[in-house]
PDB file with SEQRES, HELIX, SHEET and CRYST1 records, atoms N, CA, C and O in Angstrom:
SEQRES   1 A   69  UNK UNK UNK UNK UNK UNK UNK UNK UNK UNK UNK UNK UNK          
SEQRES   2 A   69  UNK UNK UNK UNK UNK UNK UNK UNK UNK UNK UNK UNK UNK          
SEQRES   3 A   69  UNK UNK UNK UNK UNK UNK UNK UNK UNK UNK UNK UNK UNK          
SEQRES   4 A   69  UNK UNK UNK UNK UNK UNK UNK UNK UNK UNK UNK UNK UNK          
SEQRES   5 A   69  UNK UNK UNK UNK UNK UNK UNK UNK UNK UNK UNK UNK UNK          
SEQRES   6 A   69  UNK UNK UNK UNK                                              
HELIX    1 AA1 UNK A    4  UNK A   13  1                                  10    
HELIX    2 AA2 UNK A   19  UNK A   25  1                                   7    
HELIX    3 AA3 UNK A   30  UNK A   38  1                                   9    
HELIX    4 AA4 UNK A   45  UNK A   52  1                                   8    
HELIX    5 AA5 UNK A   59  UNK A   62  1                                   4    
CRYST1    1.000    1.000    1.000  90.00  90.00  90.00 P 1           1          
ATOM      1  N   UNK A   1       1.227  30.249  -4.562  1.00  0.00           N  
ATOM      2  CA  UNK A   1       1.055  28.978  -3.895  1.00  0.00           C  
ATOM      3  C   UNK A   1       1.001  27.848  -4.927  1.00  0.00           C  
ATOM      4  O   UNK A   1       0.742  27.977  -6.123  1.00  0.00           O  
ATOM      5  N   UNK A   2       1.244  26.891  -4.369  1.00  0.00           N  
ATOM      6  CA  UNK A   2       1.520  25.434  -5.246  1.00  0.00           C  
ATOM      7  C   UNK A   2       0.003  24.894  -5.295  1.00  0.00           C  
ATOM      8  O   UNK A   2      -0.823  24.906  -4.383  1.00  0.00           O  
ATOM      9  N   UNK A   3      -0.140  24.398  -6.665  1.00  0.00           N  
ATOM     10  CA  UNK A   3      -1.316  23.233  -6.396  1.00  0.00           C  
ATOM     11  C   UNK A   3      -1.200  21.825  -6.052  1.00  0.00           C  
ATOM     12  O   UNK A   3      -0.252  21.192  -5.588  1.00  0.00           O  
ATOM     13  N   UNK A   4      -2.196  21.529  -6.333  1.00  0.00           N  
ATOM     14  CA  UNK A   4      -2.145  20.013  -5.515  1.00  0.00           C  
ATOM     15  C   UNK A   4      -1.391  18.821  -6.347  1.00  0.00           C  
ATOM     16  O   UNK A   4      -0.908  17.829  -5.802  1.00  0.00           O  
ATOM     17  N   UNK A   5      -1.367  19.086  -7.799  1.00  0.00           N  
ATOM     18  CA  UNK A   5      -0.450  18.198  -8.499  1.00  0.00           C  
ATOM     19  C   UNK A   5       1.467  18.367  -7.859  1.00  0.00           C  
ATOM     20  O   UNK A   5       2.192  17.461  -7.447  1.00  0.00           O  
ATOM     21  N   UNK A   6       1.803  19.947  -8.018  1.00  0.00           N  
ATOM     22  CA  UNK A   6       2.807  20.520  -7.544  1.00  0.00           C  
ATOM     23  C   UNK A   6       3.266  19.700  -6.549  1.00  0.00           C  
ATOM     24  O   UNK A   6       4.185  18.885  -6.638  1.00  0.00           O  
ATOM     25  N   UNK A   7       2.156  20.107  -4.996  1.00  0.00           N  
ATOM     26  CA  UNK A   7       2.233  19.609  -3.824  1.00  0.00           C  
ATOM     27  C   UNK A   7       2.278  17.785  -3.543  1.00  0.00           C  
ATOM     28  O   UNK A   7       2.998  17.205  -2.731  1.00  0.00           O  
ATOM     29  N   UNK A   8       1.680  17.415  -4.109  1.00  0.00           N  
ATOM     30  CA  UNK A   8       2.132  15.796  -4.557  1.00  0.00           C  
ATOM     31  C   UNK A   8       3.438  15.162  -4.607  1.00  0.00           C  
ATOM     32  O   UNK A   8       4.100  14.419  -3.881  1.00  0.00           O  
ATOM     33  N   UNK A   9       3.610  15.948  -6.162  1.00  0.00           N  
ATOM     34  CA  UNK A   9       5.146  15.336  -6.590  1.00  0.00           C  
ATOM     35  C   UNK A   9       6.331  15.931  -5.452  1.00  0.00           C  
ATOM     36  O   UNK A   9       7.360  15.371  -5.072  1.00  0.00           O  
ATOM     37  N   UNK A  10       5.865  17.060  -5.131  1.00  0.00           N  
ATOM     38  CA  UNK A  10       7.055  17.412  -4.261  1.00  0.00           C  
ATOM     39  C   UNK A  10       7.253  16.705  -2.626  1.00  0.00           C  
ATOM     40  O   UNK A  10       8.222  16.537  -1.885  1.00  0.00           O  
ATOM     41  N   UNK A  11       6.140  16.483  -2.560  1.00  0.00           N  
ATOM     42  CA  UNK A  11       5.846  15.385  -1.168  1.00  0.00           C  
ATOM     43  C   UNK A  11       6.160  14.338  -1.432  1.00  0.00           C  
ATOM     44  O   UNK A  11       6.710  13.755  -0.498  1.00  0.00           O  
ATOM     45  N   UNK A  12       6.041  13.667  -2.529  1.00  0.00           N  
ATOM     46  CA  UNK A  12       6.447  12.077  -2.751  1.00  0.00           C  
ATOM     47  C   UNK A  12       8.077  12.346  -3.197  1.00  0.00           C  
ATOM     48  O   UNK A  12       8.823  11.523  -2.668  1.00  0.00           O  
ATOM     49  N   UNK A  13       8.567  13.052  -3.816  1.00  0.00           N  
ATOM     50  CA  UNK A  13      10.267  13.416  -3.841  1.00  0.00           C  
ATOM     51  C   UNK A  13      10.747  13.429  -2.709  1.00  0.00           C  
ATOM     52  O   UNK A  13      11.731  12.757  -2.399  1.00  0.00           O  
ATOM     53  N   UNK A  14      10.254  14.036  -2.087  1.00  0.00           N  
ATOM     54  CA  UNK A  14      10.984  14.237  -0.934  1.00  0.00           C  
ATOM     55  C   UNK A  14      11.105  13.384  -0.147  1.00  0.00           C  
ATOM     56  O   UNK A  14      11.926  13.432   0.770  1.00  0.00           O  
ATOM     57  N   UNK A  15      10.395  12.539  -0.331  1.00  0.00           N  
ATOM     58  CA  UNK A  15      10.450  10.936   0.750  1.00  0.00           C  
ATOM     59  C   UNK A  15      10.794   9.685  -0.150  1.00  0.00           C  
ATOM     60  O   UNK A  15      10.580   8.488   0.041  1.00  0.00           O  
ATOM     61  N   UNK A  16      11.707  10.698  -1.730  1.00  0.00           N  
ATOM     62  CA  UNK A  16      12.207   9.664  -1.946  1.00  0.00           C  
ATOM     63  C   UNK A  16      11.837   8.584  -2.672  1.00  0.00           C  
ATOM     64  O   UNK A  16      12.617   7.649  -2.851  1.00  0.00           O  
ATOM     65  N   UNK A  17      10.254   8.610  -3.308  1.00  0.00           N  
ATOM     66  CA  UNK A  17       9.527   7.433  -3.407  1.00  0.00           C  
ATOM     67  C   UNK A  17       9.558   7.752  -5.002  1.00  0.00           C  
ATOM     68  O   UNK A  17       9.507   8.894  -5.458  1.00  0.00           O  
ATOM     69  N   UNK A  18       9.658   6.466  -5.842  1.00  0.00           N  
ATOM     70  CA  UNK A  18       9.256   6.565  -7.212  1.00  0.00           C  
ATOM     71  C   UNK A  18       7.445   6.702  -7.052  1.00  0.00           C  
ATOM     72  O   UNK A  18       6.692   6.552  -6.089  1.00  0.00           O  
ATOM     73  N   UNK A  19       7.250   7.007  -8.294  1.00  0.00           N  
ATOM     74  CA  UNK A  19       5.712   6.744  -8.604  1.00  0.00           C  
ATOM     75  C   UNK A  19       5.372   5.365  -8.340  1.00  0.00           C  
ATOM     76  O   UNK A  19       4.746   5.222  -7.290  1.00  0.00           O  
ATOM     77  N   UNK A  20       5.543   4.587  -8.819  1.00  0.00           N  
ATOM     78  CA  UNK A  20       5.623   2.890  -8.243  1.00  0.00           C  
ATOM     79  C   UNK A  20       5.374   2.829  -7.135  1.00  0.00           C  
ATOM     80  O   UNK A  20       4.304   2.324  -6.798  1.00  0.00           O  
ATOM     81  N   UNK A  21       6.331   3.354  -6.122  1.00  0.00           N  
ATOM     82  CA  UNK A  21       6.839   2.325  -5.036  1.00  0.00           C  
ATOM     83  C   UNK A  21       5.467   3.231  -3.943  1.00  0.00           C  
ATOM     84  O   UNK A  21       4.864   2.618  -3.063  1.00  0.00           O  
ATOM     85  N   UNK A  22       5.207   4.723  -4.255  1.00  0.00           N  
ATOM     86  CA  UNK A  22       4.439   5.150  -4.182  1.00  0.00           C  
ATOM     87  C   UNK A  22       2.673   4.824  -3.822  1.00  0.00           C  
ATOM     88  O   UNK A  22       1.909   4.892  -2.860  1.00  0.00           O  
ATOM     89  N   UNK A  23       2.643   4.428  -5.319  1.00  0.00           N  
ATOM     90  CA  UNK A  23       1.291   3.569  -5.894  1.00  0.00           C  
ATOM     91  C   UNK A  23       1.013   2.856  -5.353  1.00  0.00           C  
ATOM     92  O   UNK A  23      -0.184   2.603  -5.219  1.00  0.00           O  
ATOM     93  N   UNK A  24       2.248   1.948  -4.581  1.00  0.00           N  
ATOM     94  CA  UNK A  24       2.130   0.094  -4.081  1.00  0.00           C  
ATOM     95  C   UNK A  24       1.607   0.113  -2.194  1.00  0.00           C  
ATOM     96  O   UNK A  24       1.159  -0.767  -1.460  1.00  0.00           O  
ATOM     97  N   UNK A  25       1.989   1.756  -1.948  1.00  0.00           N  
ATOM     98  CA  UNK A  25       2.072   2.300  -0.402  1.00  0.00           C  
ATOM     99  C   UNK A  25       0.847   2.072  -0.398  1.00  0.00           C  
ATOM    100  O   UNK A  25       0.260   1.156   0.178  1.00  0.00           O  
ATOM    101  N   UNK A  26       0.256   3.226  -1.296  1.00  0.00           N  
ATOM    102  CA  UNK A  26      -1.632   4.232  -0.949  1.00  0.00           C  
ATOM    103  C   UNK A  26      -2.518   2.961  -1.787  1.00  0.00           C  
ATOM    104  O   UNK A  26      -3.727   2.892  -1.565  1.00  0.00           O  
ATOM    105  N   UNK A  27      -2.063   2.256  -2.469  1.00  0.00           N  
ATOM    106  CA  UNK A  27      -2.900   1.185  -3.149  1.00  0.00           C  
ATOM    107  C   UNK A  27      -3.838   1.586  -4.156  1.00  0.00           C  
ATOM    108  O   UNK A  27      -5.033   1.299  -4.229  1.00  0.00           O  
ATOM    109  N   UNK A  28      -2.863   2.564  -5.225  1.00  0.00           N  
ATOM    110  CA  UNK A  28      -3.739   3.128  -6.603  1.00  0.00           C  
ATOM    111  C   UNK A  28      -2.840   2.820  -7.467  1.00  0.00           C  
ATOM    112  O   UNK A  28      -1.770   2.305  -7.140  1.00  0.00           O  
ATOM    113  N   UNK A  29      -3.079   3.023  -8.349  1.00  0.00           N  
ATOM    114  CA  UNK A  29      -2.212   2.830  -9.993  1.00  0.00           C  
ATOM    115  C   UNK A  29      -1.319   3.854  -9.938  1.00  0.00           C  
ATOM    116  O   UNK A  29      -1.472   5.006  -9.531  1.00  0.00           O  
ATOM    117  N   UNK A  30      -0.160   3.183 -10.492  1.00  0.00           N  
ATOM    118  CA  UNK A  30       0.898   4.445 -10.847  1.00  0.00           C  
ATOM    119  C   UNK A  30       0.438   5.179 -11.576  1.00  0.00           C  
ATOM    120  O   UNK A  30       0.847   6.338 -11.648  1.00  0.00           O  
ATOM    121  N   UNK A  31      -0.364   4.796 -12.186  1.00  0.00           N  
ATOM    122  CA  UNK A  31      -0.932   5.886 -13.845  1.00  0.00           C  
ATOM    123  C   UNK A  31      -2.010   6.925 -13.431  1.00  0.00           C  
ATOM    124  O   UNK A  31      -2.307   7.888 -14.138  1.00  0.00           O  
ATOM    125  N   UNK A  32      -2.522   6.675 -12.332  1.00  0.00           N  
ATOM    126  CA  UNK A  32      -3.401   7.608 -11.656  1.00  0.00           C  
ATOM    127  C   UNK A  32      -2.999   8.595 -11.028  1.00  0.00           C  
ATOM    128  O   UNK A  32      -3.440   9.740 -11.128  1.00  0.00           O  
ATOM    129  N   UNK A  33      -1.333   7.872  -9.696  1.00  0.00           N  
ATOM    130  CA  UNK A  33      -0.407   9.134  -9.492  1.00  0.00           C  
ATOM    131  C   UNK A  33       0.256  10.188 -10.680  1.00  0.00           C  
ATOM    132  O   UNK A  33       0.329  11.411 -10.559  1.00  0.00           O  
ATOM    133  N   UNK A  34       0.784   9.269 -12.023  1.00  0.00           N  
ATOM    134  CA  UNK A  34       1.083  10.152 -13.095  1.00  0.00           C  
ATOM    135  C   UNK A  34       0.066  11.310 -13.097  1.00  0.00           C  
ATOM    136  O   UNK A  34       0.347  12.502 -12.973  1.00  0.00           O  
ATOM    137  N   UNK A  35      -1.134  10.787 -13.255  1.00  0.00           N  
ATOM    138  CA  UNK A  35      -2.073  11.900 -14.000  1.00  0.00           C  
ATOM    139  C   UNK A  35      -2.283  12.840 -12.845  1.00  0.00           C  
ATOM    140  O   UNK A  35      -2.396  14.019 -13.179  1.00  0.00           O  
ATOM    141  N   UNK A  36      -2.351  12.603 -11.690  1.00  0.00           N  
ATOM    142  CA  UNK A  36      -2.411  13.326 -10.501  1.00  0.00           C  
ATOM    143  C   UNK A  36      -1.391  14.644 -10.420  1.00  0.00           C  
ATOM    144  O   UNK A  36      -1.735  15.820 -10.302  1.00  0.00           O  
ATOM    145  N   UNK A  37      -0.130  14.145 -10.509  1.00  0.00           N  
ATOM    146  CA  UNK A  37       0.837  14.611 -10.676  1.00  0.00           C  
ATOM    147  C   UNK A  37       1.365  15.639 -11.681  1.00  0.00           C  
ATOM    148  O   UNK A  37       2.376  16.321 -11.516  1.00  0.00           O  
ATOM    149  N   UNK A  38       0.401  15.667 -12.945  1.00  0.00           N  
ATOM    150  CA  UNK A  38       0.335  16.061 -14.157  1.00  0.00           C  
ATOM    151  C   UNK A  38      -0.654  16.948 -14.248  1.00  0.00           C  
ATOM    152  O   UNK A  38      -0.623  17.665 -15.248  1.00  0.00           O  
ATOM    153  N   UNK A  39      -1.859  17.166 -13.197  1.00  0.00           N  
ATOM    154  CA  UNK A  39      -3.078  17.774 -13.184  1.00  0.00           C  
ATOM    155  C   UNK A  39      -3.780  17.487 -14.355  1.00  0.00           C  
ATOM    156  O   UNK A  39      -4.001  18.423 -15.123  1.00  0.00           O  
ATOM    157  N   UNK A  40      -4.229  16.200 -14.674  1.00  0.00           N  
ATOM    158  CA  UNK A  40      -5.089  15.708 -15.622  1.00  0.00           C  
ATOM    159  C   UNK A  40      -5.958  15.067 -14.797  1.00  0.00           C  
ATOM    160  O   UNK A  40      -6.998  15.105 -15.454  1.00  0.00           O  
ATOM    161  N   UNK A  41      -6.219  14.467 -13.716  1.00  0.00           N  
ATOM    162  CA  UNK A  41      -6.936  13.998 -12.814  1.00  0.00           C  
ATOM    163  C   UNK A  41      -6.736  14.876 -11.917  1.00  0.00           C  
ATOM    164  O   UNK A  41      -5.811  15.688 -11.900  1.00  0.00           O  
ATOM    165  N   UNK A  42      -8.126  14.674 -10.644  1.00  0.00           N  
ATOM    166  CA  UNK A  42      -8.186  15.294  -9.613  1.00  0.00           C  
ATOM    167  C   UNK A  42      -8.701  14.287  -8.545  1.00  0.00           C  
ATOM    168  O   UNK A  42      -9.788  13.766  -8.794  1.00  0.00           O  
ATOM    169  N   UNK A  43      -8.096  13.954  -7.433  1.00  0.00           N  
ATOM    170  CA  UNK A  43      -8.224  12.690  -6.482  1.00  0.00           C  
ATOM    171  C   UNK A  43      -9.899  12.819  -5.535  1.00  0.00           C  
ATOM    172  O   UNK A  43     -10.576  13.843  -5.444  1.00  0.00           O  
ATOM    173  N   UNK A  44     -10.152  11.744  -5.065  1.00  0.00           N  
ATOM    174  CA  UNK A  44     -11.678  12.127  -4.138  1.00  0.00           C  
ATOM    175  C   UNK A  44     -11.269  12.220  -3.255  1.00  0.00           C  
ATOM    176  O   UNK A  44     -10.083  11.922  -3.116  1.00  0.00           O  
ATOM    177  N   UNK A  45     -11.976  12.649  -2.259  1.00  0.00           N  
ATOM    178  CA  UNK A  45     -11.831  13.225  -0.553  1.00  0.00           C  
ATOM    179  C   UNK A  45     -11.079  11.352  -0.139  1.00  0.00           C  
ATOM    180  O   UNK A  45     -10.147  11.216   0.654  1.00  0.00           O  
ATOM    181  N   UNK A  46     -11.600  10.407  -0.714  1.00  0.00           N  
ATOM    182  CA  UNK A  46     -10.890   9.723   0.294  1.00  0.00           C  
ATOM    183  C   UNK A  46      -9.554   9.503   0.380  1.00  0.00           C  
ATOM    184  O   UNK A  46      -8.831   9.395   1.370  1.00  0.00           O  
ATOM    185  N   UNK A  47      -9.155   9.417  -1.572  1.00  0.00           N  
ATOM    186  CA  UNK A  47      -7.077   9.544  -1.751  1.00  0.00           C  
ATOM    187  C   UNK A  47      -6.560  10.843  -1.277  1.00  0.00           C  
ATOM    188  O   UNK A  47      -5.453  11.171  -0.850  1.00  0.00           O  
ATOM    189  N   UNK A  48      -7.730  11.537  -1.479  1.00  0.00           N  
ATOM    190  CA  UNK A  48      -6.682  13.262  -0.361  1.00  0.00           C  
ATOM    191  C   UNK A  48      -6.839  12.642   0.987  1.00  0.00           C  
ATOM    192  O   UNK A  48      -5.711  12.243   1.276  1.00  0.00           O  
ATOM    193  N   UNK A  49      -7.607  12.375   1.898  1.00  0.00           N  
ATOM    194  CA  UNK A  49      -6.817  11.767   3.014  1.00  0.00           C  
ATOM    195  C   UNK A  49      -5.790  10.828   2.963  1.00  0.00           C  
ATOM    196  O   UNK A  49      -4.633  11.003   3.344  1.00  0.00           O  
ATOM    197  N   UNK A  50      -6.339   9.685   2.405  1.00  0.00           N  
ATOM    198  CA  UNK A  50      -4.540   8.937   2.376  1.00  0.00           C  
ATOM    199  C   UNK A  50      -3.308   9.471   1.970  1.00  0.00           C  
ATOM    200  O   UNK A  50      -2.282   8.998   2.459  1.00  0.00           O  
ATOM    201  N   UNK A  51      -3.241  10.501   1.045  1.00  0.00           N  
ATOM    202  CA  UNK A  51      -2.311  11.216   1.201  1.00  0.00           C  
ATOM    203  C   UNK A  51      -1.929  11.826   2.022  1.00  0.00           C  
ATOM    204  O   UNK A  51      -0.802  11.869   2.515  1.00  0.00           O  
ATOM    205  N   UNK A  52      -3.232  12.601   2.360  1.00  0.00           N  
ATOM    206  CA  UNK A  52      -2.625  13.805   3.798  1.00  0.00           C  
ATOM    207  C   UNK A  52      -2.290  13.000   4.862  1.00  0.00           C  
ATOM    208  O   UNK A  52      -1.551  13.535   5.689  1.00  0.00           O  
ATOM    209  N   UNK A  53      -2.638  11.818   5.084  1.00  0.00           N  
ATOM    210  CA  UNK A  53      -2.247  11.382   6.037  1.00  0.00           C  
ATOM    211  C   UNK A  53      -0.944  10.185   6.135  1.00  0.00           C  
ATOM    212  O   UNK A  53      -0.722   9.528   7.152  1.00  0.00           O  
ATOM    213  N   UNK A  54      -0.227  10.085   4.959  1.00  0.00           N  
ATOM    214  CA  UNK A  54       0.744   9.535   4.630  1.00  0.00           C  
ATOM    215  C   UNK A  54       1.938   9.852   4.837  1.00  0.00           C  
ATOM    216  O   UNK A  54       2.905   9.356   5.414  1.00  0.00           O  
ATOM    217  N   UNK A  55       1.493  11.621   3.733  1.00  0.00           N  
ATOM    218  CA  UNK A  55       2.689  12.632   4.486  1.00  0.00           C  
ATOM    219  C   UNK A  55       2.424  13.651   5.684  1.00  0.00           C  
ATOM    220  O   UNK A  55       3.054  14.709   5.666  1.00  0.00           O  
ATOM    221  N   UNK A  56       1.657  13.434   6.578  1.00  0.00           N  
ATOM    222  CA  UNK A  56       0.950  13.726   7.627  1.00  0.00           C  
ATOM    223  C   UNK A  56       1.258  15.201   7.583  1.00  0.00           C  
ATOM    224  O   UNK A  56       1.998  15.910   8.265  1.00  0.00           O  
ATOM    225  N   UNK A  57       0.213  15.509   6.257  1.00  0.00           N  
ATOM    226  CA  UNK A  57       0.084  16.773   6.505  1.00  0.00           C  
ATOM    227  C   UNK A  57      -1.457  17.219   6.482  1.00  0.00           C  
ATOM    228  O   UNK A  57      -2.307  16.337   6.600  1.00  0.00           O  
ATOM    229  N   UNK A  58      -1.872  18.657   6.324  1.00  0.00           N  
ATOM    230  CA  UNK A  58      -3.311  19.131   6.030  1.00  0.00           C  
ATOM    231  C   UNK A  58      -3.308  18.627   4.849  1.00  0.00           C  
ATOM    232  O   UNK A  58      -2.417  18.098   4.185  1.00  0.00           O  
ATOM    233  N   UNK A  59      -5.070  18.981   4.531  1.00  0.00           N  
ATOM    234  CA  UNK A  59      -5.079  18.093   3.224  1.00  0.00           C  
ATOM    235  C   UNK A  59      -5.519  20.013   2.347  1.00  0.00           C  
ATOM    236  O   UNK A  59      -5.745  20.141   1.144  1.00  0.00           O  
ATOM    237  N   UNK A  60      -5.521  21.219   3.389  1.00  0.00           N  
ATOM    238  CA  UNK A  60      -5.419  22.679   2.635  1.00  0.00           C  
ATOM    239  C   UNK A  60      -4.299  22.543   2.520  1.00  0.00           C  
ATOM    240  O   UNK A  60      -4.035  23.054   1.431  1.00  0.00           O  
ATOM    241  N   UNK A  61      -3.305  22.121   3.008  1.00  0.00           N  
ATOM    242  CA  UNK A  61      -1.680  22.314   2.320  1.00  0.00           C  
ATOM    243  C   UNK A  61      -1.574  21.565   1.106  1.00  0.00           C  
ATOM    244  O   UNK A  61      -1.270  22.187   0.088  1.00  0.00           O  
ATOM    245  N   UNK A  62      -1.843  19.907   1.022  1.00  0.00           N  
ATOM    246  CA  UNK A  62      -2.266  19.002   0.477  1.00  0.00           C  
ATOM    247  C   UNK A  62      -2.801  19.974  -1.457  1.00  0.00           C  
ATOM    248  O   UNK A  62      -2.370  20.015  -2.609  1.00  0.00           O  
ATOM    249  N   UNK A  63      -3.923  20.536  -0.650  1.00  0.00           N  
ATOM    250  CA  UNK A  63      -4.645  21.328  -2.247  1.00  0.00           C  
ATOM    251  C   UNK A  63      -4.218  22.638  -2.884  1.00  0.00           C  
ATOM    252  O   UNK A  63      -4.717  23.264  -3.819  1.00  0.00           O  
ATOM    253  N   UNK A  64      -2.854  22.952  -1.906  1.00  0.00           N  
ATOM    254  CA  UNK A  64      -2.419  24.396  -2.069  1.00  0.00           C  
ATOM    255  C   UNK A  64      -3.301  25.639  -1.441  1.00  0.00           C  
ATOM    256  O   UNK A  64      -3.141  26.841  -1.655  1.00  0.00           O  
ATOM    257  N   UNK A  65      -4.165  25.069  -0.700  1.00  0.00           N  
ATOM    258  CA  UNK A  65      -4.660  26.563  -0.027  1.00  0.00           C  
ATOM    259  C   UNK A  65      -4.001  26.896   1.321  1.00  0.00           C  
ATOM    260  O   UNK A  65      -4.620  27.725   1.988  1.00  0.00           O  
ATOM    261  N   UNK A  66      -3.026  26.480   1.777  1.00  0.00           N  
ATOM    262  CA  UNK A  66      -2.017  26.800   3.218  1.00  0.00           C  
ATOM    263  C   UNK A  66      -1.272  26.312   2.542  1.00  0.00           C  
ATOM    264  O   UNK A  66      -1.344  25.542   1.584  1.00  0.00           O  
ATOM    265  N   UNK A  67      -0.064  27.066   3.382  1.00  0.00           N  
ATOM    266  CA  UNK A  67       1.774  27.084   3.604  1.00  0.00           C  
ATOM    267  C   UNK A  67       1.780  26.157   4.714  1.00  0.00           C  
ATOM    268  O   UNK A  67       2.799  25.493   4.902  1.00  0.00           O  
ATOM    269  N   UNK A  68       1.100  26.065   5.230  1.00  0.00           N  
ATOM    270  CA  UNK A  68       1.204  25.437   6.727  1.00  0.00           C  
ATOM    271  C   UNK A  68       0.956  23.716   6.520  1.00  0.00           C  
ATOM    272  O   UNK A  68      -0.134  23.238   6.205  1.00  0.00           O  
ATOM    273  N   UNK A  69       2.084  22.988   6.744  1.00  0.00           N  
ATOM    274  CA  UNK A  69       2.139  21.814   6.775  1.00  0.00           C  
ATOM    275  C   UNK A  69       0.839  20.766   7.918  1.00  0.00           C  
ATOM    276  O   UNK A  69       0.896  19.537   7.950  1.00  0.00           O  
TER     277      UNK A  69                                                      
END                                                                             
């Protein structure tokens, strides 16, 4: 299973989005998605919801503990 940096970048690819344009959506620093993305940071319960709910998925898919979108 994928982790949550994995699961990130591959969710924000897929819709296409630079890190930027990304950043400017959820209202964090690109440099925070970098590190996110990189597994040097780890996000708080509230950017895992805006994510999960961005790419309206679980936020266990979200952290790599489900397959299940």
């Amino acid at each position: 299973m994928q982790k949550f940096n994995q699961r990130l970048r591959a969710l924000r690819e897929r819709e296409n989005l630079s890190q930027q344009k990304f950043s400017d959506i959820i209202g964090i620093s690109k440099s925070s998605i970098n590190m996110y993305e990189r597994g040097e940071r780890e996000p708080n319960f509230e950017k895992l919801e805006r994510f999960a709910d961005y790419f309206n998925v679980d936020i266990d898919y979200l952290l790599g503990k489900s397959d299940i979108e």
